[in-house]
C-alpha angles and dihedrals in degrees: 000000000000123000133196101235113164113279107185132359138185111208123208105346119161119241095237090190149357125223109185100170079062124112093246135270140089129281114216131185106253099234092057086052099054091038086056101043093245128154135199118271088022122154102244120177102220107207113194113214096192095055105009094237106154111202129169117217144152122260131227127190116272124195118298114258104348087112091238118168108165131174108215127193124000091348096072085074086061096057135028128213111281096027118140109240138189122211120201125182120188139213132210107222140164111269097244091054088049091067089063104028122122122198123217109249128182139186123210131196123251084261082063078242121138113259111238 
């Protein structure tokens, strides 16, 4: 039996713009993405701490270091600039697996830069 257990998650980053005239997704700094396991075109939930909007997307990569995490399309009505965001990616695995899985989990600082 597989189960969805949660895969990656970056916790408390900062929306640093919104694009609405945008195709959709979420732009999202690469090394985030990298700290946090995190592919292109993966199906990330965004939870928006601020408004407690909940919205899944897809993510693409955004500048090194240059700390981006941008909601694009519809999505930019559900955040403002300067909103605190979670993002959670999931995992299908086998059950077993799932008693001893770990996810991989980062904090960034209030810059959405990686903590050293």
């Amino acid at each position: 039996m597989l189960i969805e257990v949660m895969k990656s998650k970056i916790h408390r980053v900062k929306i640093t713009q919104a694009e609405l005239h945008y195709v959709g997704s979420i732009t999202v700094d690469e090394d985030l993405m990298d700290a946090a396991d995190i592919v292109e075109n993966e199906k990330v939930q965004v939870v928006n701490i601020n408004n407690g909007e909940r919205l899944e997307t897809y993510v693409i990569k955004g500048k090194r270091g240059s700390g981006e995490v941008c909601l694009n399309g519809p999505a930019a009505r559900l955040a403002q600039v300067g909103d605190v965001v979670i993002l959670i990616s999931y995992a299908l695995i086998d059950k077993t697996e799932g008693k001893t899985h770990k996810p991989t989990v980062i904090f960034p600082d209030a810059s959405n830069k990686l903590l050293k």
